[in-house]
C-alpha positions in Angstrom: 0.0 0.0 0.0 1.2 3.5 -0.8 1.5 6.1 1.6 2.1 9.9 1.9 3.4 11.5 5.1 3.6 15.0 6.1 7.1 16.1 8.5 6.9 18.1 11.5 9.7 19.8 12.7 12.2 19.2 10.1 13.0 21.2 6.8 11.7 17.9 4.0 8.2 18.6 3.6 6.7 15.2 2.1 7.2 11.6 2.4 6.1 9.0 0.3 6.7 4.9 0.5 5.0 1.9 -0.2 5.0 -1.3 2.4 4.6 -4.3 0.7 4.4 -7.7 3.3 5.5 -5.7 6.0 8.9 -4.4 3.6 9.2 -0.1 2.9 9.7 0.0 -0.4 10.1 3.1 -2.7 10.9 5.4 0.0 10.9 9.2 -1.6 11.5 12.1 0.6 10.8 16.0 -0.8 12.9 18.8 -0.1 15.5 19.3 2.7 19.0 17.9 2.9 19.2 16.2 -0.3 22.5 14.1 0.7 20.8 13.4 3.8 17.7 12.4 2.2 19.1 10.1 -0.2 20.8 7.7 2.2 17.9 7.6 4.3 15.7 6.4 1.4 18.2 3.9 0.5 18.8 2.4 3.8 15.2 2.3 4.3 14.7 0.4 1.1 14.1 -3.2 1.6 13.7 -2.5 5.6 11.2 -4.5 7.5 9.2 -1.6 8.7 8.9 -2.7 12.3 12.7 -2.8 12.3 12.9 0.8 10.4 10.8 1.7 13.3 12.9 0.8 16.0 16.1 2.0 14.3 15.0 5.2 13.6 12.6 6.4 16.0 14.3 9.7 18.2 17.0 10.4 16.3 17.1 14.1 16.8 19.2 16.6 14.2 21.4 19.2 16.3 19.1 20.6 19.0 16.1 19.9 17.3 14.5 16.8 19.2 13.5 15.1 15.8 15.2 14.3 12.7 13.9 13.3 8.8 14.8 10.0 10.1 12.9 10.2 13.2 10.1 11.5 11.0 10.4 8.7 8.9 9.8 6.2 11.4 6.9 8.5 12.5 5.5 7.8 9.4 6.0 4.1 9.0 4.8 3.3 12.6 1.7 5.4 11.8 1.2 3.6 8.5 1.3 0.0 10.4 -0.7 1.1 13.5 1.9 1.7 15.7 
């Protein structure tokens, strides 16, 4: 299933992915850091999403308490009902 995720917090505004038997797949992530982005996306690709969760969640960026990452996981955990 295909799902779109708005940020908070963090300078990428959108966040797309699909999760296909419980794997993110086709991770795309809209504006900020594009370095940052990119790696993120990548590493996330293939990912069992429970274990993107895990890895992910409260990874803050400087002194901001969240991070694209963090958001990511946001996102996924929302998307399987976590």
């Amino acid at each position: 299933m295909h799902y779109t995720y708005t940020p908070k917090g963090v300078h990428s505004r959108n966040m797309e992915f699909d999760i296909e038997d419980g794997i993110v797949k086709n991770v795309v992530i809209t504006d900020g850091c594009d370095g940052n982005n990119l790696g993120v996306a990548k590493l996330a690709e293939g990912m069992k999403a429970e274990e993107l969760v895990a890895r992910l969640s409260g990874l803050p960026c400087g002194k901001n308490p969240t991070s694209c990452p963090d958001q990511l996981a946001k996102a996924v955990a929302q998307a399987i009902g976590r």
